[in-house]
C-alpha positions in Angstrom: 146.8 136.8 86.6 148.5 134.2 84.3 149.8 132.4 87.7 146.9 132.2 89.2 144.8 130.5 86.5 147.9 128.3 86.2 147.1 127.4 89.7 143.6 127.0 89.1 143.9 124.8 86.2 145.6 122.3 88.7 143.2 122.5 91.5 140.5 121.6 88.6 142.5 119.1 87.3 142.8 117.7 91.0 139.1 117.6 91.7 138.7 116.0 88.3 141.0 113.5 89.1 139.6 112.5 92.5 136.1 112.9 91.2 136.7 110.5 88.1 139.0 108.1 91.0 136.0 108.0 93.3 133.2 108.2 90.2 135.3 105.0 89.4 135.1 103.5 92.2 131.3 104.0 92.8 130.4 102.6 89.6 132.5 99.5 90.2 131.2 98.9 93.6 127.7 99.0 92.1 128.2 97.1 89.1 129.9 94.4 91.0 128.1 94.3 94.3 125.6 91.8 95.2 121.9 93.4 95.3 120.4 91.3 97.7 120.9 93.5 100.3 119.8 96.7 98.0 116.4 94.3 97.0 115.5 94.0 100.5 115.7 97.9 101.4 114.5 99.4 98.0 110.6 99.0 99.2 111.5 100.3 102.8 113.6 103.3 102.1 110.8 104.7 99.0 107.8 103.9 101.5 106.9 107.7 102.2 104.7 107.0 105.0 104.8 105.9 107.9 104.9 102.1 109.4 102.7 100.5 111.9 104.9 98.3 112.8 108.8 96.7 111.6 110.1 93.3 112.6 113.4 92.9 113.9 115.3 89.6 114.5 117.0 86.6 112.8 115.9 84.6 109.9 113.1 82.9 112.5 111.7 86.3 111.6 112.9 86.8 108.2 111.0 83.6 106.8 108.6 83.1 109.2 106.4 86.9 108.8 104.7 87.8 105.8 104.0 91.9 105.6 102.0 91.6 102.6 99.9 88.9 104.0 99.7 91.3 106.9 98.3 94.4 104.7 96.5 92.2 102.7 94.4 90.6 105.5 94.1 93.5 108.4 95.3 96.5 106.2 98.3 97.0 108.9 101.5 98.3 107.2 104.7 96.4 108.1 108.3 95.7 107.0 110.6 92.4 107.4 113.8 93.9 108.9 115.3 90.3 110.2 118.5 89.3 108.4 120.0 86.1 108.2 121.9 85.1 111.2 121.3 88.1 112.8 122.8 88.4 116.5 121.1 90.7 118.8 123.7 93.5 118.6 123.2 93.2 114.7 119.4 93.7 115.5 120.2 96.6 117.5 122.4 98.3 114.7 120.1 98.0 112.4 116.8 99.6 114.4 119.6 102.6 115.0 119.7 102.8 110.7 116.1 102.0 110.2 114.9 104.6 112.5 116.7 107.3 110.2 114.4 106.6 107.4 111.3 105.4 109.2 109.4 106.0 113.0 107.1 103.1 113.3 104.6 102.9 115.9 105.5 99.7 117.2 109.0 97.9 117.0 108.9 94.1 117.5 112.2 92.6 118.0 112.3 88.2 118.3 113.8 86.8 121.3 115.2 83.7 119.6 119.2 83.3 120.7 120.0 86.1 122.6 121.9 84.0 125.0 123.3 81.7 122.9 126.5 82.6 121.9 128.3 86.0 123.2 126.8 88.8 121.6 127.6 90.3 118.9 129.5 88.0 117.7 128.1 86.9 114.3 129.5 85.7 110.6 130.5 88.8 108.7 129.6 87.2 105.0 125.8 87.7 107.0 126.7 90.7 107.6 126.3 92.3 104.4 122.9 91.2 103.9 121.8 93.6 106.8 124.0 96.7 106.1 125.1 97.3 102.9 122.3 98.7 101.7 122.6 101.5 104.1 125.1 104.1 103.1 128.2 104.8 104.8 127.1 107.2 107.7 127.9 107.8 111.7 125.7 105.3 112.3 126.8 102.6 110.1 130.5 103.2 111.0 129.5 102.7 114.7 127.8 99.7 114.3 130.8 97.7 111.8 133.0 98.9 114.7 131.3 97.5 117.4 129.7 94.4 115.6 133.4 93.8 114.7 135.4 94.5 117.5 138.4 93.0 118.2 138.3 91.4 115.0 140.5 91.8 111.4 140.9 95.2 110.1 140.1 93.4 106.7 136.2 92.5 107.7 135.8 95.6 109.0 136.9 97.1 105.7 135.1 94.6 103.8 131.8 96.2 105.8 133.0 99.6 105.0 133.6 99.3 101.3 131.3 96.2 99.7 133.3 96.9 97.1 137.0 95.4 99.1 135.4 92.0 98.8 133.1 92.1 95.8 136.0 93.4 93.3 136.2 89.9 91.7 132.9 89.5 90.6 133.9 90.8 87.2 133.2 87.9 85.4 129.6 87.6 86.7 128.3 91.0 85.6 126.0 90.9 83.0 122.9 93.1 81.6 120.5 91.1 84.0 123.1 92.4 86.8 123.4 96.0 85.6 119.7 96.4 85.7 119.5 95.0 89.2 122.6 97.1 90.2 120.8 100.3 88.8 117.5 100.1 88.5 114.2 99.9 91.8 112.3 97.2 89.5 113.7 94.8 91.1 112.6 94.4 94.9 111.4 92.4 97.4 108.2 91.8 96.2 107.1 90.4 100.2 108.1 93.8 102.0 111.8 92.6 103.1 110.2 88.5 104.0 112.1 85.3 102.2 109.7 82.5 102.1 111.3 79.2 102.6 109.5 76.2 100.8 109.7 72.2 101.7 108.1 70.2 104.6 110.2 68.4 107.4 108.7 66.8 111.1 111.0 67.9 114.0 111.5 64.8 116.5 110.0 65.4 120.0 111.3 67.9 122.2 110.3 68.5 126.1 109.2 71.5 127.4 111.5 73.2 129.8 109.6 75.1 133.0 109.5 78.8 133.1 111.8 78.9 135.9 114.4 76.9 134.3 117.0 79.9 133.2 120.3 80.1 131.4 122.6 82.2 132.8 122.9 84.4 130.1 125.9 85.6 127.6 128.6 88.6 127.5 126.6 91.8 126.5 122.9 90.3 125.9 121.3 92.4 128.4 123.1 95.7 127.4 121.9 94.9 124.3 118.2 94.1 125.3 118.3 97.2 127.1 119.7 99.3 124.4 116.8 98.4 121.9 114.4 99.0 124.6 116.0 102.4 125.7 116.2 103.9 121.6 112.5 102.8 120.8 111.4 105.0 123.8 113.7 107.8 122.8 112.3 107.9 119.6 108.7 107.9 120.7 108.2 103.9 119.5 106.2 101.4 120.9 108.6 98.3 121.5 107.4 94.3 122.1 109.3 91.2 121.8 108.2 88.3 120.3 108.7 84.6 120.6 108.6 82.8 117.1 107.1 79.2 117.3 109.5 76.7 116.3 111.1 73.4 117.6 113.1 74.7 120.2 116.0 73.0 121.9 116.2 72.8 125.6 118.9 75.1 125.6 117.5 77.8 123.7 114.0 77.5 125.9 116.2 78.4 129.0 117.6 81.0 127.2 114.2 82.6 126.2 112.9 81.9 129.5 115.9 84.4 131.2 114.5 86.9 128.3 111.0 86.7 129.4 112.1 87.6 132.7 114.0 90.4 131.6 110.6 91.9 129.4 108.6 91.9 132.7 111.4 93.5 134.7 111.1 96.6 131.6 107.5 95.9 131.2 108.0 95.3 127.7 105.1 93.0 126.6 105.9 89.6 124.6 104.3 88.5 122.0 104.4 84.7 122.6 103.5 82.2 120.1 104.8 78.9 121.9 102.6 78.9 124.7 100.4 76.1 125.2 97.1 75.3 126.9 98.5 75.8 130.3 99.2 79.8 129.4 95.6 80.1 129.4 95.0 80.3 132.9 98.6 81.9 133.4 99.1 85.5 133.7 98.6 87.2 130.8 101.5 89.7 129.3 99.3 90.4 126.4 95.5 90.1 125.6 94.6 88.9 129.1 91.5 86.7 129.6 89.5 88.9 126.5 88.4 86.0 124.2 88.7 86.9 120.2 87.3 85.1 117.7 88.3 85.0 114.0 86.2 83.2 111.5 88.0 81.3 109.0 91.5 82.6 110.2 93.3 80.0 108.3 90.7 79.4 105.4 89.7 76.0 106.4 86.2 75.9 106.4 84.1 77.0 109.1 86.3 76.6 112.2 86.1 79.0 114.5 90.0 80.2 115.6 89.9 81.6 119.7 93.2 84.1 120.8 93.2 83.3 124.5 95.7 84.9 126.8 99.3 85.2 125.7 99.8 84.1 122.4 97.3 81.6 122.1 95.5 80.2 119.2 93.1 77.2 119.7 90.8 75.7 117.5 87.9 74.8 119.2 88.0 71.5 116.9 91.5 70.8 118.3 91.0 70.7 121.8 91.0 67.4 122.7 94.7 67.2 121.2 95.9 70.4 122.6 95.2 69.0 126.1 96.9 65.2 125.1 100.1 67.4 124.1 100.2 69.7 127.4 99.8 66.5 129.5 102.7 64.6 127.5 104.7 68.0 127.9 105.8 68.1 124.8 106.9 71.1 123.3 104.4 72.9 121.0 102.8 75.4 119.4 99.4 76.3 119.1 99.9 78.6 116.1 101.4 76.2 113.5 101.4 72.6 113.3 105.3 70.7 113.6 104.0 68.1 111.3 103.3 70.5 108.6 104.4 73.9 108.6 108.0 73.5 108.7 110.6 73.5 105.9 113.6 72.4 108.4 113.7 69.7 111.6 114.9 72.0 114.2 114.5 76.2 113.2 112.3 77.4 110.3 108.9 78.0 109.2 107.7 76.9 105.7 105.8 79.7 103.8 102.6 78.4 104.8 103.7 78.2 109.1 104.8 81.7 108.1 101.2 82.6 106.6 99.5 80.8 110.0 102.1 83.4 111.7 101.6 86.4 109.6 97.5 86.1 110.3 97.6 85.4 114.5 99.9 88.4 114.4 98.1 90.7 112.3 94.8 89.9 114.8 97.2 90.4 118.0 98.2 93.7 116.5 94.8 94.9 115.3 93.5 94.2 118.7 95.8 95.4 120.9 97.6 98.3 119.5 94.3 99.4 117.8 95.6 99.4 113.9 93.3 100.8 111.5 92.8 99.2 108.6 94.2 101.2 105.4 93.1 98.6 102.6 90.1 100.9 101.6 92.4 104.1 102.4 93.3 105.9 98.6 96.6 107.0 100.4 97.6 103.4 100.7 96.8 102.2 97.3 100.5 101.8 96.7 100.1 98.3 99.0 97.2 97.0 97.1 98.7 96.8 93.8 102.0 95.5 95.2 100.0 92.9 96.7 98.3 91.9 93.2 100.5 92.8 90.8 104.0 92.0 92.3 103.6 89.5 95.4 100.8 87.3 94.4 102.0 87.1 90.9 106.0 86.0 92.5 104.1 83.5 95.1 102.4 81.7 91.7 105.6 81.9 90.1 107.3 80.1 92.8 104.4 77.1 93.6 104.8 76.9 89.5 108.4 75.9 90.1 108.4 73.6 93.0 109.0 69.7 92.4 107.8 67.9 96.0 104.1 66.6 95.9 104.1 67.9 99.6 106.1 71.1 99.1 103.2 71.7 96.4 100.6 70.6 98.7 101.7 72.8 101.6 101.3 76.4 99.0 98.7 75.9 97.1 96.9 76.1 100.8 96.8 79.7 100.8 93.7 81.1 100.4 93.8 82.9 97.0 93.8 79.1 95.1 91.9 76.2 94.8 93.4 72.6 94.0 92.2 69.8 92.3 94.0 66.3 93.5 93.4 63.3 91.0 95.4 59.8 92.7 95.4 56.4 91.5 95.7 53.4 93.7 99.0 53.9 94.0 99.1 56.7 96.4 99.1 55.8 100.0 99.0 59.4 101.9 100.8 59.3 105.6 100.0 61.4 108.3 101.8 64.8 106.8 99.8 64.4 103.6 96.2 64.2 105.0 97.0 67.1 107.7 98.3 69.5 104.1 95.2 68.5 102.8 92.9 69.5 105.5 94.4 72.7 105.7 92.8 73.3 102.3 89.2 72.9 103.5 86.8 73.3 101.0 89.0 74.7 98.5 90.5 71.1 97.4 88.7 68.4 95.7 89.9 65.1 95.3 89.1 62.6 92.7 90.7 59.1 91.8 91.1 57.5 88.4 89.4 54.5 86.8 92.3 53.7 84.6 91.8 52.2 81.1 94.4 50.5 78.9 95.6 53.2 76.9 97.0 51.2 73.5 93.9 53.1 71.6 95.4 56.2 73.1 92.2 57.2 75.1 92.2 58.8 78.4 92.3 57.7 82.0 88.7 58.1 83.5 88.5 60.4 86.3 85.5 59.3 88.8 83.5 61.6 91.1 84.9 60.3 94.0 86.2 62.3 97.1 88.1 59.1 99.1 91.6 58.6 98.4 92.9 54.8 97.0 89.6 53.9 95.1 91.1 53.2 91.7 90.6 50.5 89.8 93.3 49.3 86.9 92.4 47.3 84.0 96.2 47.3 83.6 97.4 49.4 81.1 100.6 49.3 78.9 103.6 50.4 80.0 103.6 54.4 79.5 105.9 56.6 77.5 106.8 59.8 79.4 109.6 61.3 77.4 107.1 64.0 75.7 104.3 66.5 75.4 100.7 64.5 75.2 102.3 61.0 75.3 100.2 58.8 78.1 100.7 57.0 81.1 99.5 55.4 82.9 95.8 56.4 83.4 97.1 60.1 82.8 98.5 62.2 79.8 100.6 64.7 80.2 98.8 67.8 78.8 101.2 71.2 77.3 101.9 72.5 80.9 102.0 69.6 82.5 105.6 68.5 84.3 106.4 65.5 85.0 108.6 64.4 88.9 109.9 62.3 90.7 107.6 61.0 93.9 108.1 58.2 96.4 105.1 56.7 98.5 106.4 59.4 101.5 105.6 62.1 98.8 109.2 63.0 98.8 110.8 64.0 95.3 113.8 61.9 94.3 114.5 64.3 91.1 113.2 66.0 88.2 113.8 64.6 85.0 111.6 61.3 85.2 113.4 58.4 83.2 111.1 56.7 81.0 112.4 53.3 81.4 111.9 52.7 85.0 109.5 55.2 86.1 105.8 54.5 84.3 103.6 54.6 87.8 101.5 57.4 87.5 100.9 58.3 91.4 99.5 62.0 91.4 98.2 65.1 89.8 97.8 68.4 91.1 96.0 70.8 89.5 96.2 74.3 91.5 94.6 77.4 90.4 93.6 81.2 91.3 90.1 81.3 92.6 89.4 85.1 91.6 90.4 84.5 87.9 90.6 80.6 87.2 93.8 81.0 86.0 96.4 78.0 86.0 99.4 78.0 87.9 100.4 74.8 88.4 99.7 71.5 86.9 101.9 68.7 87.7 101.9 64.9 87.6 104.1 62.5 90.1 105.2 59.1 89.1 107.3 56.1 90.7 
């Protein structure tokens, strides 16, 4: 009796040792990991329902679709599963993990680079963003080895166990970090999207033929076919989809081989850089059906046509459609190069992503028959996400933005309305007036009558709508180092910030230096429509 609870004291003490070792090591791993990858997930893996439909892809995907715009516009239930730098095989990997938690109906996977380099070959420090969230299972161990193969037996460890590489993050750990480590308040408030904010014009690119094919890479069409092959195992719907974006003549042939490849598996594309010429091509999608969506893009009363593959068209744009297809130039009837996005040659700004969001929530409502949930009590979940966590972040982040065009190109979502007071001094280009149209009737613009402020009085703001009408009685030179001191023609209220701004509208910095910068250029004035309630108010000077 005595020798066996002598033995049984040491197997407990043996379990307790290799609990507390591995307790240990848990709770370091989660106090020091990075929870980036845990934000993106938290939403997806505590959805209890079902999705209509999960994006798959690179970070063309992962800034350029919006699933709360999505919901909040057709009711159609969606999650952001792109990753940044995401290769194909990583894309595969991660469908394989997703589809243990979730079955959507439809699986949309983007065709940008699939040939580009040989697959999967991708930077692991990337990697983590996609997997780590997931926990160490068959699946996961499957994928690190093949995403990995033939490569260090440290980054595959480093994939295994977060914690191998994030050890030394010690001296960064602090409550904000804990709570984020341990607590589901902290999310991504945009269902697994990352909007990207700026404004940049790509140079001119041509557009390559259909028949003009690359070659192809090592393992791209196993890959292809594997997605394909595990969404029909599992019962789901599968698509690609061609993100619009300034693409290079290399990576047109490479979609081009991919588009080839979808009609050989009769897997439809979804494909956003057609132009005027797909019209009369064959259809892979909507075919010649004609839909019309009133005020897709909230400015004014256009009326926005889906033609054939992947076509938007304003009827008001027309004329320029056909002057672009005849230079044969690369375009994009869904977004604008000029104006919606926030890098020369790849991404989408949040507002080319909104343009995206809305032309695919119409595509997806039309032909894979979506019902719209938004007035559904089982779905009520999505509604207050939308007001009181997305909305609220999207004001948070137009509140912190310093570029007069950056500023310009957000507060064109629907949900505000701006209020843009120049003086003479600001000479809009091109990019400007094109942000401002896409505004429509939710922007009013007025110029200043300035008066000399020595008696401390206010600039005059006239009625007018026309842009460099202002007339100066030259005013003093302006203080701008505080709260309610003037410039000139404007004051700078409690709220107010003050920026840098050049006459291309590009910010040069953020602390305005009172002794060579007393041009007052702009004001913008943005707030939400439903409630009136401020959320930005800024003023740019030279």
């Amino acid at each position: 009796m005595g020798i066996n609870m002598k033995y049984f004291k040491r197997v407990l003490s043996v379990i307790l040792v290799v609990v507390l070792v591995f307790g240990g090591i848990f709770l370091a791993d989660k106090v020091t990991e990075r929870t980036v990858s845990r934000k993106k997930y938290i939403k997806f893996f505590s959805e209890q329902k079902e999705y209509d439909v999960l994006f798959y892809g690179s970070s063309h995907v992962l800034s350029g679709i919006q699933p709360m715009e999505i919901w909040d516009k057709y009711g159609i239930t969606s999650y952001n599963l792109a990753g940044h730098a995401a290769s194909l095989g990583m894309s595969y990997w991660v469908l394989r993990e997703s589809l243990q938690y979730h079955k959507p109906k439809l699986a949309v996977l983007d065709i940008y680079d699939m040939y580009a380099f040989d697959q999967p070959y991708m930077d692991v420090s990337f990697m983590h963003y996609s997997l780590d969230a997931y926990p160490m299972n068959r699946i996961k161990f499957e994928a690190v080895r093949d995403l990995l193969k033939g490569r260090s037996t440290g980054e595959m460890t480093e994939l295994f166990f977060p914690f191998s590489v994030y050890h030394s993050r010690w001296n960064e750990v602090n409550e904000q970090s804990l709570k984020e480590s341990f607590s589901d308040d902290y999310f991504n408030t945009n269902y697994g999207s990352e909007a990207r904010y700026g404004v940049a014009v790509p140079l001119d690119i041509d557009r390559v033929p259909a028949s003009d094919v690359t070659e192809g890479s090592v393992g791209a069409d196993d890959y292809i076919r594997g997605f394909v092959k595990i969404c029909e195992d599992a019962g789901v719907q599968v698509c690609f989809m061609r993100m619009p974006y300034p693409a290079s003549v290399e990576n047109q042939r490479a979609e081009n081989r991919v588009m080839k490849l979808a009609k050989e598996l009769g897997v439809e594309v979804i494909d956003m850089m057609y132009d005027v010429e797909g019209i009369t091509g064959d259809s892979t999608g909507i075919g010649k059906e004609q839909l019309t969506v009133d005020n897709l893009f909230g400015t004014g009363n256009e009326s926005v046509q889906v033609e054939s593959a992947g076509v938007i068209q304003r009827n008001t744009d027309l004329a320029g459609i056909e002057a672009e297809v005849n230079s044969r130039k690369l375009s994009s009837i869904v977004v604008d190069w000029d104006t919606d996005l926030v890098d020369p040659n790849a991404h989408l700004n949040a507002y080319g992503a909104y343009k995206v969001s809305l032309f695919l929530g119409e595509w997806l409502k039309r032909c894979y028959d979506f019902s719209d949930k938004r007035e559904d009590s089982e779905y009520a979940n999505w509604n207050e996400d939308f007001s009181k966590f997305y909305l609220p972040a999207l004001n948070i982040d137009l509140a912190l933005q310093s570029d007069f065009k950056t500023c310009l190109m957000l507060s064109a979502y629907p949900e505000y309305e701006t209020e843009l007071q120049v003086t003479e001094h600001y000479k809009p280009d091109e990019v400007c007036e094109k942000l401002i149209k896409e505004h429509g009737d939710r922007i009013t613009i007025g110029t200043f009558r300035e008066t000399n402020c020595e008696d401390g009085a206010e600039a005059e703001e006239t009625d007018s709508t026309e842009i460099g009408e202002a007339v100066s009685d030259k005013p003093e030179e302006a203080d701008v180092t505080g709260t309610g001191e003037t410039f000139e023609g404007f004051t700078l209220e409690p709220g107010q910030t003050a920026y840098f701004y050049d006459l291309d509208g590009q910010t040069l910095g953020t602390e305005p230096d009172a002794s060579t910068l007393t041009t007052p250029v702009a004001r913008i004035f943005v707030k939400l429509r439903d409630t009136g309630e401020v959320v930005a108010d800024k003023v740019f000077l030279q």
